[in-house]
C-alpha positions as CSV (number, residue, x, y, z in Angstrom):
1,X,25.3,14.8,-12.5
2,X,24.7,13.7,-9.0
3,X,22.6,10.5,-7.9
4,X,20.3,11.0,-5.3
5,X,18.7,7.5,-5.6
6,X,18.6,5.8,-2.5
7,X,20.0,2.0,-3.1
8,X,18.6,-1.1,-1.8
9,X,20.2,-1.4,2.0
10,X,20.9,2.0,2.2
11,X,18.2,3.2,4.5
12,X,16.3,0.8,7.0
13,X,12.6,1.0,8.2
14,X,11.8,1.8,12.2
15,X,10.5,-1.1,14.2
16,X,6.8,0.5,14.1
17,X,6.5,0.1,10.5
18,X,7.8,-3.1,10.5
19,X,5.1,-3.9,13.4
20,X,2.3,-2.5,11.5
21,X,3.6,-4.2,7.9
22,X,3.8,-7.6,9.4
23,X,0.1,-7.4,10.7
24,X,-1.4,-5.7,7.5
25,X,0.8,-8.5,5.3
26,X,-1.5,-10.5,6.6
27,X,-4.6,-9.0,5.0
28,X,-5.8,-10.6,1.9
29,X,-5.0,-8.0,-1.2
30,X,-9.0,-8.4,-2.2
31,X,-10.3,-7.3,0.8
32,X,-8.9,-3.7,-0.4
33,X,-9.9,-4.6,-4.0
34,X,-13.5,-5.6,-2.0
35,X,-13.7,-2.1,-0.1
36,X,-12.7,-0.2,-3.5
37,X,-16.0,-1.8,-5.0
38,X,-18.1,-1.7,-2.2
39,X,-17.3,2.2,-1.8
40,X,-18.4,2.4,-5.2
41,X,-21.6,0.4,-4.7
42,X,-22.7,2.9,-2.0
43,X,-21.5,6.0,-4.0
44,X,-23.9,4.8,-6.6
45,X,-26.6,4.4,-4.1
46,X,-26.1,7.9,-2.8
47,X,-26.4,9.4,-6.4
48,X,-29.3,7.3,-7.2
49,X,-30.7,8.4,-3.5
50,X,-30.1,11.9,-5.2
51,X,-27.2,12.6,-2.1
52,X,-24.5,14.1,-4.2
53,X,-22.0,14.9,-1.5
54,X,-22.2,12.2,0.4
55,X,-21.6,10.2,-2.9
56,X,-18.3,11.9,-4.0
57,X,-17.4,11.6,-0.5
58,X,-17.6,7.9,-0.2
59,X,-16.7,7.7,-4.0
60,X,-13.5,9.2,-3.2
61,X,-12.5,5.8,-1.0
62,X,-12.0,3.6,-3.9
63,X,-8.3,5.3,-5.1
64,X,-7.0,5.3,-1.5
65,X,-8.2,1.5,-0.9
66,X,-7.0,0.7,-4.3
67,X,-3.3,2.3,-3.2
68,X,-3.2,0.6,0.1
69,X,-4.1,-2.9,-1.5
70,X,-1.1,-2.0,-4.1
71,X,1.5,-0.9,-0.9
72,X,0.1,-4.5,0.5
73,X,0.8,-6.3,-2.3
74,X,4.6,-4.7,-2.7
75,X,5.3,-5.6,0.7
76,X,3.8,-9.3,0.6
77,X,6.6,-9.4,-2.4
78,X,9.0,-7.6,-1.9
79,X,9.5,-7.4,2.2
80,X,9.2,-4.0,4.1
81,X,13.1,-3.6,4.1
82,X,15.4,-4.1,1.3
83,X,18.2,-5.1,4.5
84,X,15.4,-8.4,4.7
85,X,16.5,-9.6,1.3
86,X,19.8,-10.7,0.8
87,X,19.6,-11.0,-3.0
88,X,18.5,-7.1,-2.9
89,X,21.4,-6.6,-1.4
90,X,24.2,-8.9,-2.8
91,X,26.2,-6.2,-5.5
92,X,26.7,-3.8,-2.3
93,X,30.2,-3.4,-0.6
94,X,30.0,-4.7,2.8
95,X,31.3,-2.5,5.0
């Protein structure tokens, strides 16, 4: 059976997500923990303003702010590109 796994080192990011990870790294992970619950705070007040749609509209924030603070946190941990981490990188043949 074939392994199609890409391998730490193996593929490297552009310079333009690099850019945009070493600004956003920079973001504390509960502001997008804070704009998860605060989209939920006003999806509540929409409902309870009797504004259904625009309540599962803004309710519907809270799992992509939740993602993004997770991709934030990876990348404040791990680094953007396994090629940034040596130890990542250590059991591969040098070429």
């Amino acid at each position: 059976m074939t392994d199609y796994r890409v391998l730490p080192g193996e593929a490297q990011e552009d310079q333009i997500t690099a850019a945009i990870e070493k600004y956003t790294a920079q973001v504390p992970s509960s502001v997008y923990l804070g704009a998860a619950l605060a989209s939920m705070a006003v999806s509540v007040g929409f409902k309870a303003a009797r504004k259904t749609d625009m309540a599962l509209f803004i309710g519907q924030w809270a799992a992509p702010f939740l993602l993004l603070g997770l991709y934030n946190k990876l990348v404040k941990i791990h680094g953007s590109d396994a090629t940034a981490n040596p130890a990542l990188t250590a059991h591969l043949p040098r070429n």
